[in-house]
N, CA, C and O atoms as CSV, one atom per row, in Angstrom:
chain,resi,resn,atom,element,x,y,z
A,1,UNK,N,N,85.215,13.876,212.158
A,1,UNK,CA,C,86.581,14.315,212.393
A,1,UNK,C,C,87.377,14.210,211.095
A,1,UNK,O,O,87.245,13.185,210.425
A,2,UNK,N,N,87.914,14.850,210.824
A,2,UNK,CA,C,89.076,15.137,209.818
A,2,UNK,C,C,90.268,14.276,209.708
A,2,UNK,O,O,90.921,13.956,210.702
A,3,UNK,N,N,90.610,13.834,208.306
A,3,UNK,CA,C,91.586,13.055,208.304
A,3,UNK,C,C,92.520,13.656,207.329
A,3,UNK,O,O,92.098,14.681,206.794
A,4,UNK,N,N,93.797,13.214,206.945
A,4,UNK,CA,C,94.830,13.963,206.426
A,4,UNK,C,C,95.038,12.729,205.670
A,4,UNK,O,O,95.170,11.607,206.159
A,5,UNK,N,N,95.062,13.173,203.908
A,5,UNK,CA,C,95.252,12.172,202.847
A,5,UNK,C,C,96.535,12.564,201.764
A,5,UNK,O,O,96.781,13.724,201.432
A,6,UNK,N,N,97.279,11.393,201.295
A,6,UNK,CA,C,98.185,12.332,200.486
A,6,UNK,C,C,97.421,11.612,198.910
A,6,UNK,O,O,97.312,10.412,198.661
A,7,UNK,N,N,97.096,12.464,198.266
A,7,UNK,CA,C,96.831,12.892,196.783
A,7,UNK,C,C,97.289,11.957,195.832
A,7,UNK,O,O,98.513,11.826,195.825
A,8,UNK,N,N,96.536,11.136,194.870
A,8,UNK,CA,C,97.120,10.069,193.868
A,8,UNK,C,C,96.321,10.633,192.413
A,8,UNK,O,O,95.188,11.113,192.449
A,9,UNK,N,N,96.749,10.552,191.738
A,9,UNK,CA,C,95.695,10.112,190.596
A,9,UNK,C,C,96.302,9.083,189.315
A,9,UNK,O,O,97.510,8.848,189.299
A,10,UNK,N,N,95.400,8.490,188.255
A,10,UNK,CA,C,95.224,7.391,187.250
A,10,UNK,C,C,95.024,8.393,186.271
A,10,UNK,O,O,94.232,9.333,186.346
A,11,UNK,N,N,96.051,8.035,185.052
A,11,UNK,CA,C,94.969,8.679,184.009
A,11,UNK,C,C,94.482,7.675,183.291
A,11,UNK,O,O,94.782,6.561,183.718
A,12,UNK,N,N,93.709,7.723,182.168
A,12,UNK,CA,C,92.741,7.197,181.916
A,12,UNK,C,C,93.778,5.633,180.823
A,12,UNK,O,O,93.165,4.917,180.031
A,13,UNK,N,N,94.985,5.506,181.037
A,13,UNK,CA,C,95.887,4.707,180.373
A,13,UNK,C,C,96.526,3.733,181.735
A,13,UNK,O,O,97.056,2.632,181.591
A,14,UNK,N,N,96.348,4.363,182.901
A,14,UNK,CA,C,96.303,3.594,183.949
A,14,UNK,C,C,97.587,3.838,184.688
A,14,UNK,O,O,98.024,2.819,185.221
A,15,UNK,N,N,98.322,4.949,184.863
A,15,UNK,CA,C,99.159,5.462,185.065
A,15,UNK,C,C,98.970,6.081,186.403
A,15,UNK,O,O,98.175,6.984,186.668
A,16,UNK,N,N,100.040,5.312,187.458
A,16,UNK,CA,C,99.224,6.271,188.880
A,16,UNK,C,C,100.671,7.408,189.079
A,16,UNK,O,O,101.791,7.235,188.597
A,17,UNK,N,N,100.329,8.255,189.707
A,17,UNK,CA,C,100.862,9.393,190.112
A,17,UNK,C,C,100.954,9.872,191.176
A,17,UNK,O,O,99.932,10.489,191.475
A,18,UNK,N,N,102.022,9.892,192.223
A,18,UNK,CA,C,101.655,10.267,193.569
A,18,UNK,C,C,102.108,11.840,193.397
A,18,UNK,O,O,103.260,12.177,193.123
A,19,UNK,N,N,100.991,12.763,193.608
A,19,UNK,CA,C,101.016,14.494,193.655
A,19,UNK,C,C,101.842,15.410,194.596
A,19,UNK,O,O,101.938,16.627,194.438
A,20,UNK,N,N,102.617,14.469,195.915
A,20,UNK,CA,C,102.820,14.732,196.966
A,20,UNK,C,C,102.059,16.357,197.318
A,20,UNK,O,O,102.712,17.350,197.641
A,21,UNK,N,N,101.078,16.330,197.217
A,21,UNK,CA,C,100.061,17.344,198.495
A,21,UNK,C,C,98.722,16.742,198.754
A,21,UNK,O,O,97.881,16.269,197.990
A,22,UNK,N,N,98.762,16.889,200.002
A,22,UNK,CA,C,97.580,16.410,201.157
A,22,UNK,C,C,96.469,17.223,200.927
A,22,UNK,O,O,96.235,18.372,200.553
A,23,UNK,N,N,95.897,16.269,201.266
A,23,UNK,CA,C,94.600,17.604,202.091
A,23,UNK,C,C,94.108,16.785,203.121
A,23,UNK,O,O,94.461,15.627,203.342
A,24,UNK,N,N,93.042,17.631,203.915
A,24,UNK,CA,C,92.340,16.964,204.757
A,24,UNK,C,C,90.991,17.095,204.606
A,24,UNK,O,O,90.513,18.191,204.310
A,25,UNK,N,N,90.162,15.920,204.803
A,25,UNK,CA,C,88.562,15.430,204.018
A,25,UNK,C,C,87.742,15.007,205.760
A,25,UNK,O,O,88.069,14.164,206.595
A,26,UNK,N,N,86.586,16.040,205.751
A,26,UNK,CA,C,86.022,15.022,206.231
A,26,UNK,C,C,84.861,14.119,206.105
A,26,UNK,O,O,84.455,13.439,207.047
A,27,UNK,N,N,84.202,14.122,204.633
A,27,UNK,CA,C,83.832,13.545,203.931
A,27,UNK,C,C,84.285,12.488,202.971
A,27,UNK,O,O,84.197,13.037,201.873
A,28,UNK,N,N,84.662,11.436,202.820
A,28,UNK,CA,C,85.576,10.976,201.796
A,28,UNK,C,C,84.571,9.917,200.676
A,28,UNK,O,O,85.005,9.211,199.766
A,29,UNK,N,N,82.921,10.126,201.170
A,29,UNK,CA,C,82.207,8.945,200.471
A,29,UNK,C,C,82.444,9.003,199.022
A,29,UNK,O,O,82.256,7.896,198.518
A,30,UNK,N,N,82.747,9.791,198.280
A,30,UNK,CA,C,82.898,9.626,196.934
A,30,UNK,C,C,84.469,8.916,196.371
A,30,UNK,O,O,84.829,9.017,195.198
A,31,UNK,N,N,84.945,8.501,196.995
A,31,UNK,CA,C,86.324,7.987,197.099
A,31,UNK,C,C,86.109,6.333,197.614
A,31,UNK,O,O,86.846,5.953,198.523
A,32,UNK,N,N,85.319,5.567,197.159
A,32,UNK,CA,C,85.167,4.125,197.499
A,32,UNK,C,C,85.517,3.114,196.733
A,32,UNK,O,O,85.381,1.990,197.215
A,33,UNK,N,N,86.016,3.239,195.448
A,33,UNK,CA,C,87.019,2.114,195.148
A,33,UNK,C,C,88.525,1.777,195.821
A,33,UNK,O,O,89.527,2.475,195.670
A,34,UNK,N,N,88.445,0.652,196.526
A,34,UNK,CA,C,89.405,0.754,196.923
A,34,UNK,C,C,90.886,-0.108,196.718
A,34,UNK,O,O,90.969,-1.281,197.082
A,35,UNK,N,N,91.973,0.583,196.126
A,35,UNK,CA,C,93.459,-0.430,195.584
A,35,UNK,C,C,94.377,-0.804,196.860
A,35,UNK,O,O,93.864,-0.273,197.845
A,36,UNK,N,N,95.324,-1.384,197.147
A,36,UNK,CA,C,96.229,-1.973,197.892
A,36,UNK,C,C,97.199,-1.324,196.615
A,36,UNK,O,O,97.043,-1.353,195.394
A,37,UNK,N,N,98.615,-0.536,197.766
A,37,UNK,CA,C,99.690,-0.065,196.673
A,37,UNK,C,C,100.559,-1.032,196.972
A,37,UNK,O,O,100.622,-1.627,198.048
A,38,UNK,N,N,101.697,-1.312,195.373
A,38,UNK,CA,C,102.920,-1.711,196.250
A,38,UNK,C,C,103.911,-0.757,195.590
A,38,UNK,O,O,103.736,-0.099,194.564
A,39,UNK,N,N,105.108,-0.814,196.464
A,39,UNK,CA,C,105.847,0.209,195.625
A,39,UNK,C,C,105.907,1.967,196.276
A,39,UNK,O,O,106.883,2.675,196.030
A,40,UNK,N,N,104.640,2.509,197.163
A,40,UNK,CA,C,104.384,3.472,197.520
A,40,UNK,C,C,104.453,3.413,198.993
A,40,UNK,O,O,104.128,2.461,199.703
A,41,UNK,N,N,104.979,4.705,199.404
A,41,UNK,CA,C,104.788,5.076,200.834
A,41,UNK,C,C,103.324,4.739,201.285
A,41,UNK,O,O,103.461,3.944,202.214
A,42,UNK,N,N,102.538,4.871,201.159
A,42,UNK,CA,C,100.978,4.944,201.557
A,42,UNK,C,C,100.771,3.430,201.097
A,42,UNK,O,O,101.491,3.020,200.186
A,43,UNK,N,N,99.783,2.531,201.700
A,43,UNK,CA,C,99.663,0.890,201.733
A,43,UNK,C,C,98.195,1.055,200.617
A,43,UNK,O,O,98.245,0.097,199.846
A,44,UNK,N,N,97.287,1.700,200.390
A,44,UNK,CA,C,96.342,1.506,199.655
A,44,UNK,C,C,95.485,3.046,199.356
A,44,UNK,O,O,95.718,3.990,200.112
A,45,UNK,N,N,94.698,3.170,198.443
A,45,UNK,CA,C,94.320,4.760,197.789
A,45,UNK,C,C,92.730,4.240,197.538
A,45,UNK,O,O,92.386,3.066,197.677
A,46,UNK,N,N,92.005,5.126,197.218
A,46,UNK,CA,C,91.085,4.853,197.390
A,46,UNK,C,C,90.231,5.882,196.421
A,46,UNK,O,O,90.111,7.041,196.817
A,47,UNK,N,N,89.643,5.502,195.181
A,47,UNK,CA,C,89.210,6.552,194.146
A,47,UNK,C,C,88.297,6.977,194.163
A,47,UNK,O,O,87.401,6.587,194.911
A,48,UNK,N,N,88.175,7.985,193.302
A,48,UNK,CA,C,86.519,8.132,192.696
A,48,UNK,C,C,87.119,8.365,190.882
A,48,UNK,O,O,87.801,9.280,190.422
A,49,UNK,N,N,86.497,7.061,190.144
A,49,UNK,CA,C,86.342,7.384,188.975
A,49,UNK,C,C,85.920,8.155,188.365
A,49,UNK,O,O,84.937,8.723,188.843
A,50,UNK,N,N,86.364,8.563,187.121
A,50,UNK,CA,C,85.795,9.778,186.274
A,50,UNK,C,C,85.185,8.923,184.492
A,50,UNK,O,O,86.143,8.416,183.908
A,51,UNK,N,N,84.117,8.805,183.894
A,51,UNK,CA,C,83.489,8.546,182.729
A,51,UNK,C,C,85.041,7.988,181.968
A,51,UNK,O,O,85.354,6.799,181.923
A,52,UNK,N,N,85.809,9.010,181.461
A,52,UNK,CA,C,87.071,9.062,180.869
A,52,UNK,C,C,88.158,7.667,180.914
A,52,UNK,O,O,88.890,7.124,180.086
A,53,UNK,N,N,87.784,7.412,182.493
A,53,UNK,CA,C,88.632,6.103,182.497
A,53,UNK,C,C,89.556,6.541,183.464
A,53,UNK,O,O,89.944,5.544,184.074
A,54,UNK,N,N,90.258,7.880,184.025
A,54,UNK,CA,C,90.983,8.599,184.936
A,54,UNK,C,C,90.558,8.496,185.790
A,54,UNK,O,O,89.348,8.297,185.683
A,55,UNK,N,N,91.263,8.542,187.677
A,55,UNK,CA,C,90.658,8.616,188.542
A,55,UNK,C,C,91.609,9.945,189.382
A,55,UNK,O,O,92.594,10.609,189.062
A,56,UNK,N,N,90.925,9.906,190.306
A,56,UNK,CA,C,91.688,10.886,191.522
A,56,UNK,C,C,91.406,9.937,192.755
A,56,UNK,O,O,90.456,9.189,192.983
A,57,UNK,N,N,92.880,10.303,193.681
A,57,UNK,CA,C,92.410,9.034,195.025
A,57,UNK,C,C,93.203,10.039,195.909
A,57,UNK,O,O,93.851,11.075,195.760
A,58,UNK,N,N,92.691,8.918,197.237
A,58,UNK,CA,C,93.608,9.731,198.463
A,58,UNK,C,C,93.799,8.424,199.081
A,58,UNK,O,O,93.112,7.416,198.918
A,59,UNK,N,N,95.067,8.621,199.982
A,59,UNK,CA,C,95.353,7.438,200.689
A,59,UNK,C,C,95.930,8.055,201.864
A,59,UNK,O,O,96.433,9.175,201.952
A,60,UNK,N,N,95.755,6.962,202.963
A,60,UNK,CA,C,95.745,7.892,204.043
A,60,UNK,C,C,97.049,8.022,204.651
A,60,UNK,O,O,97.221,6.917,205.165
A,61,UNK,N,N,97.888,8.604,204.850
A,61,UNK,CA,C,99.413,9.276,205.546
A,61,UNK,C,C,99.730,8.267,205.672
A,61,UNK,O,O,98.880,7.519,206.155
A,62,UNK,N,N,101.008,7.700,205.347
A,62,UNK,CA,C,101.571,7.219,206.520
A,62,UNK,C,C,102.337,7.680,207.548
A,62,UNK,O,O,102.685,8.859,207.596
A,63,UNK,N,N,102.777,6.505,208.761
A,63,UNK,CA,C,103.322,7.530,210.072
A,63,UNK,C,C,104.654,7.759,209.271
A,63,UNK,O,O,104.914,8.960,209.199
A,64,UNK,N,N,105.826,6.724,208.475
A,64,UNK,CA,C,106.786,7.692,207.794
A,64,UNK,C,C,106.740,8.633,207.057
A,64,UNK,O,O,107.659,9.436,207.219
A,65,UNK,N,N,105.799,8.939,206.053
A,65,UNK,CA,C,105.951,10.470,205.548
A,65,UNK,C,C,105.255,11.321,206.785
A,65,UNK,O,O,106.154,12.002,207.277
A,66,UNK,N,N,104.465,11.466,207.227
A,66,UNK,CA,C,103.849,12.202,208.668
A,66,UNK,C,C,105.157,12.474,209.244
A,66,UNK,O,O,105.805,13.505,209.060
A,67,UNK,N,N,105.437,11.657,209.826
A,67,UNK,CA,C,106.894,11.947,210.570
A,67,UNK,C,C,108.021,12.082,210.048
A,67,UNK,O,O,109.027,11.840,210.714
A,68,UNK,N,N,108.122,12.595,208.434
A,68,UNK,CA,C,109.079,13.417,207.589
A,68,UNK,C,C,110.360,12.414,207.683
A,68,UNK,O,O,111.481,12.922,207.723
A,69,UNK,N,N,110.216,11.029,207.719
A,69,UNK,CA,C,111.230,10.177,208.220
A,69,UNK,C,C,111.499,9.297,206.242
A,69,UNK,O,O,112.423,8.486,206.188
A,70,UNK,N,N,110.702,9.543,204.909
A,70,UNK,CA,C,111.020,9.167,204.125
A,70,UNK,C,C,111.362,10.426,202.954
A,70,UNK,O,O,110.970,11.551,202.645
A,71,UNK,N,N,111.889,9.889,202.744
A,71,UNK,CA,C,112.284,10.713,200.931
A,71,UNK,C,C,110.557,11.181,200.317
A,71,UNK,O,O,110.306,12.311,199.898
A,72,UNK,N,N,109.714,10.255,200.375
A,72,UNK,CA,C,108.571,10.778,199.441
A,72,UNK,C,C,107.790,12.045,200.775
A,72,UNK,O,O,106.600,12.359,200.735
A,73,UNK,N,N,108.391,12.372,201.419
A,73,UNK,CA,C,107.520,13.199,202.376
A,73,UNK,C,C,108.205,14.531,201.775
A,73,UNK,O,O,107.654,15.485,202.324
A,74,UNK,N,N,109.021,14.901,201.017
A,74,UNK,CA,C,109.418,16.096,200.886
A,74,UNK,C,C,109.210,16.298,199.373
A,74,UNK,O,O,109.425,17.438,198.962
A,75,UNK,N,N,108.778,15.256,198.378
A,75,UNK,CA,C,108.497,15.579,196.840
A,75,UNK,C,C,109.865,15.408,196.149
A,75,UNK,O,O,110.012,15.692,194.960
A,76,UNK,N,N,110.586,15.068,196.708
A,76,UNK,CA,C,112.050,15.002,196.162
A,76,UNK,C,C,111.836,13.898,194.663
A,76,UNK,O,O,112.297,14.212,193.566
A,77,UNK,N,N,111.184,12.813,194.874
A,77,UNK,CA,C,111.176,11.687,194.442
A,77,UNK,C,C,109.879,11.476,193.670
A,77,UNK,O,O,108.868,11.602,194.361
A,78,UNK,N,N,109.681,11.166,192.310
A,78,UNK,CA,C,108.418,10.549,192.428
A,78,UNK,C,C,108.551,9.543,191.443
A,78,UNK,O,O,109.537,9.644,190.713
A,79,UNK,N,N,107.561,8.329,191.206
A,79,UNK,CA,C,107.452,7.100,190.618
A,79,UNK,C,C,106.314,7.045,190.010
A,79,UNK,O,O,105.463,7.682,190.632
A,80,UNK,N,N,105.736,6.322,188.604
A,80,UNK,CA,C,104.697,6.208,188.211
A,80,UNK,C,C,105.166,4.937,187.934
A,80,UNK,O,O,106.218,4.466,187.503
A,81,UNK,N,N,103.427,4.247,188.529
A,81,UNK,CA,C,103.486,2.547,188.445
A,81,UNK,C,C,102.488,2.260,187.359
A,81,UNK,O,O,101.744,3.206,187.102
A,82,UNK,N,N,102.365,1.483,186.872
A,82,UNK,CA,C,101.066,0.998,185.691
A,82,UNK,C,C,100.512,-0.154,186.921
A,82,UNK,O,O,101.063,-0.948,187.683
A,83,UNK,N,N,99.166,0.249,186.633
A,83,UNK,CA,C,98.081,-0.419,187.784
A,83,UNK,C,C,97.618,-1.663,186.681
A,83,UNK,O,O,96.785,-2.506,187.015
């Protein structure tokens, strides 16, 4: 079954980025490192490293952006944290 993720990535200086767009995976095994966020709508992301030192992650909805009830559900806003 299919799950609905909203989009993160690291670049290789350690810089996370929330993309605000989803997708939905129903495969996610290449995505198994897994962080705890603070600071972010979504509670933890979950990568797949790249050689470079960059990653790409997904973390899974929360029910406030799902239910269009925060600021980061519309892209209005965004924050970069150093991990």
């Amino acid at each position: 079954m299919a799950h609905k993720y909203m989009v993160y990535t690291r670049d290789n200086g350690g810089v996370i980025t929330r993309q605000h767009r989803t997708v939905t995976l129903d495969d996610v095994s290449q995505y198994h490192d897994k962080e705890n966020l603070s600071g972010w709508p979504e509670k933890c992301v979950f990568w797949q490293r790249f050689n470079d030192g960059s990653a790409t992650g997904i973390a899974p909805i929360s029910d406030r952006v799902e239910k269009k009830i925060t600021h980061y559900s519309t892209g209005i806003r965004s924050a970069n944290r150093v991990a």
